[in-house]
N, C-alpha and C positions, 0 to 999 in steps of 0.2 A: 504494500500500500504506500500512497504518496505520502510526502507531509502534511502535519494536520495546515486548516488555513492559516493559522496564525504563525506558522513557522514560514509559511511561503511569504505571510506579508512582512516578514521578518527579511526574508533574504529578497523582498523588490526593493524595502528598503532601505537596506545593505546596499544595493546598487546605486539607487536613484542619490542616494548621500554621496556616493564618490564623485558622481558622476557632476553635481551639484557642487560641489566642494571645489570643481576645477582640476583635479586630480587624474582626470583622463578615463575616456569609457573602460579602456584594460584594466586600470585597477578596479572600475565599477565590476567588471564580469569577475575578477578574481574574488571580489568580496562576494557577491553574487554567489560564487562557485563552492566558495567557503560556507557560506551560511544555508546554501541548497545541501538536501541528502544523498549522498552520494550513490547510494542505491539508485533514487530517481534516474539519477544519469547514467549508470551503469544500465538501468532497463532499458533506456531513452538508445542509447550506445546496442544493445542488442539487438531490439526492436530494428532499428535500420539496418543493421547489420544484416536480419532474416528479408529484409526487402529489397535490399542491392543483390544479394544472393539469387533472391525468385527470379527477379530481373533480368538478374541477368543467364540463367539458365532456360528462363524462355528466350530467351532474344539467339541464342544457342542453338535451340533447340528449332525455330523456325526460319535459321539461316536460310538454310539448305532449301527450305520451301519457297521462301522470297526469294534466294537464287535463280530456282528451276524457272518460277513463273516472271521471272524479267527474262531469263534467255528464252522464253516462250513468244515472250511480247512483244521483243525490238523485232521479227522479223514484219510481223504484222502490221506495226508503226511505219516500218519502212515501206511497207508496199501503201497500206494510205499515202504517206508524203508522195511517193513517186508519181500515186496515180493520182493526185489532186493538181486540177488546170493550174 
């Protein structure tokens, strides 16, 4: 589970003070970073991890198909262009 609310309004404003302070947004996300639960970002950091993965194993996976059906299709393209006045 996340942080409760009040630890999350704990680490906006953690941020929004640095940020505020003049101190520069890096140090606003470090304190950010510090005051968020690290689990959160560990899930957050997984989470993406399982959907660059899907991603990219369909994109893999339906090469070959999009391949076939382009070397399918220029000959066709071609005879359109040729035979149009």
């Amino acid at each position: 589970m996340g942080p409760a609310p009040s630890e999350r309004r704990s680490a906006h404003m953690a941020l929004s003070q640095e940020v505020r302070a003049g101190r520069g947004m890096m140090r606003g996300v470090v304190a950010f970073i510090r005051a968020s639960e690290g689990q959160d970002l560990a899930e957050y950091a997984i989470a993406m991890a399982i959907v660059v993965v899907g991603i990219s194993l369909i994109a893999v996976a339906i090469g070959g198909d999009v391949e076939t059906l382009w070397s399918n299709a220029q000959p066709i393209i071609k005879t359109v262009i040729d035979t149009e006045p």
